[in-house]
C-alpha positions, -999 to 999 in steps of 0.1 A, spaced: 52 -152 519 43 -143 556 23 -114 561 35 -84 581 8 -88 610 -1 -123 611 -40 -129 620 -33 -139 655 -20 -108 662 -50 -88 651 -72 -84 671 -101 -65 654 -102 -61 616 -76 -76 590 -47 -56 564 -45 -75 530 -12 -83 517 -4 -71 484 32 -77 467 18 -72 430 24 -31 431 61 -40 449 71 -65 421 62 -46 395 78 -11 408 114 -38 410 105 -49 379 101 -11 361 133 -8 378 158 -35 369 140 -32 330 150 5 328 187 -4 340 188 -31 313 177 -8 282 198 19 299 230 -6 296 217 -21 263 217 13 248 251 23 260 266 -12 246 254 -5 214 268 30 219 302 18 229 301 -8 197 295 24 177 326 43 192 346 11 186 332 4 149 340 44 142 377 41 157 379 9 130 377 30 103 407 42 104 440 25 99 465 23 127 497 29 101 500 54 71 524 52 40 546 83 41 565 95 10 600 113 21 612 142 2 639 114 -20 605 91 -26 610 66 -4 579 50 15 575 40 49 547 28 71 545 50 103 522 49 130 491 72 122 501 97 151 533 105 137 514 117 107 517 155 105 498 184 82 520 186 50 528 145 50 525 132 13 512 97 21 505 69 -5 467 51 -6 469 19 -27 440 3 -42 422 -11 -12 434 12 16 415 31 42 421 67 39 440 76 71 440 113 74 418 140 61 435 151 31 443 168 -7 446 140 -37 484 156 -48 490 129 -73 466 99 -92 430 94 -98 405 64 -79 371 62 -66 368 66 -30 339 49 -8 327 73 17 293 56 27 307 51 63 309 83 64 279 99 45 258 71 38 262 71 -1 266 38 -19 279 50 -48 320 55 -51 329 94 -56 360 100 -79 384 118 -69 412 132 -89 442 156 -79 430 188 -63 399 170 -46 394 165 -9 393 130 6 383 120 44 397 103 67 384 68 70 372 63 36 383 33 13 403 40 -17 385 13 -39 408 12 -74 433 38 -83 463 46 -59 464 82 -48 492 106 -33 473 126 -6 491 155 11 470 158 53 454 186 58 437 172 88 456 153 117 446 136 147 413 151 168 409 173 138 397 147 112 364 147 105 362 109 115 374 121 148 350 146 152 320 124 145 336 95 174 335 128 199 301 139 187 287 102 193 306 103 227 294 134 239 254 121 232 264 94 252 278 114 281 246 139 276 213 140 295 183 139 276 161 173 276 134 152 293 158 139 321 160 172 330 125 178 335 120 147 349 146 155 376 126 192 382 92 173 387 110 151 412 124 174 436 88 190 439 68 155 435 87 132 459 88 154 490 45 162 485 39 123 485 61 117 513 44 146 533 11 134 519 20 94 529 30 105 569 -2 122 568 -22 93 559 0 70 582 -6 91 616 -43 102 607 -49 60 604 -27 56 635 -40 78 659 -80 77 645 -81 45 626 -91 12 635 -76 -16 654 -53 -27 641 -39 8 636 -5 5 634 -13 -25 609 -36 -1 590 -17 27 589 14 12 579 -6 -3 551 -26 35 540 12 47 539 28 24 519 -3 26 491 -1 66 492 39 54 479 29 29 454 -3 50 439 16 81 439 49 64 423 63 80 391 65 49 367 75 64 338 102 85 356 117 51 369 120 34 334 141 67 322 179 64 319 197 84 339 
């Protein structure tokens, strides 16, 4: 790589040329971006893995008893909706009719299958694991509790971390200092430095930036 002032240019002294500081302050760079895209992937597969939990079609029961399949949005409060063996809850809900054992560590983490018997409360979600229930929705929609956790995980994602924050605070004070404090450097080396001046006060500038750069506030997603 060439140097900025080659030697036969310089006429008195000589500027080392040093690309370690630049590659590394790209490299702090590009490394923050990738964990900062990493960590929303694995958000966004979280989101999507949430949204699976649910079923896309429910089982309603009419008034005469007949069942039908509907899409889950045309669920309403009030619906009596069948759960076979097997099933994933789809609404938040009241066990009207039957008696199972309902797997709700996707939602609470427990391993162990909770019975549920008319009279209980079952969540949207869940997996009905032997028994088939009639549920009566109490919970629709954005209401669910399943629906409220996907928003809750969204809205970290959208958030700014408290440090971010402060980091952004330090910044508006920090930066403009070290860019007074760098033209300072470069016009004291230009106008009282040696020859090369130009060559050494390009040089005393461009170190004040690199000494005085905020490494830790470039690795931080934004």
């Amino acid at each position: 790589m060439p140097n900025l002032f080659p030697d036969q240019y310089r006429t008195d002294g000589g500027v080392g040329t040093y690309y370690e500081a630049a590659v590394v302050i790209i490299a702090l760079v590009f490394v923050g971006q990738v964990l900062e895209l990493r960590a929303r992937e694995r958000t966004g597969d979280a989101i999507r893995a949430l949204f699976d939990l649910a079923p896309k079609m429910a089982r309603v029961i009419s008034a005469e008893g007949l069942e039908k399949d509907v899409p889950l949005d045309q669920v309403t409060i009030g619906d009596l909706l069948r759960v076979r063996p097997g099933d994933s809850i789809p609404v938040d809900a009241i066990v009207a009719e039957g008696h199972s054992s309902i797997d709700e560590s996707m939602i609470t983490g427990e391993p162990v299958p909770i019975e549920k018997t008319e009279g209980d409360r079952v969540t949207g979600g869940t997996i009905n694991k032997n028994g088939t229930l009639a549920i009566r929705a109490t919970q629709v929609g954005a209401n669910t509790v399943l629906s409220q956790i996907v928003e809750m995980v969204a809205g970290a994602r959208r958030s700014r971390a408290p440090i971010q924050g402060l980091a952004d605070r330090v910044s508006a004070v920090f930066v403009p200092a070290v860019v007074l404090i760098a033209l300072i450097s470069f016009f004291t080396w230009l106008f009282f430095g040696p020859n090369p001046a130009l060559a050494f006060a390009i040089a005393s500038s461009v170190s004040v930036l690199i000494i005085a750069c905020p490494c830790a506030l470039v690795i931080l997603p934004h």
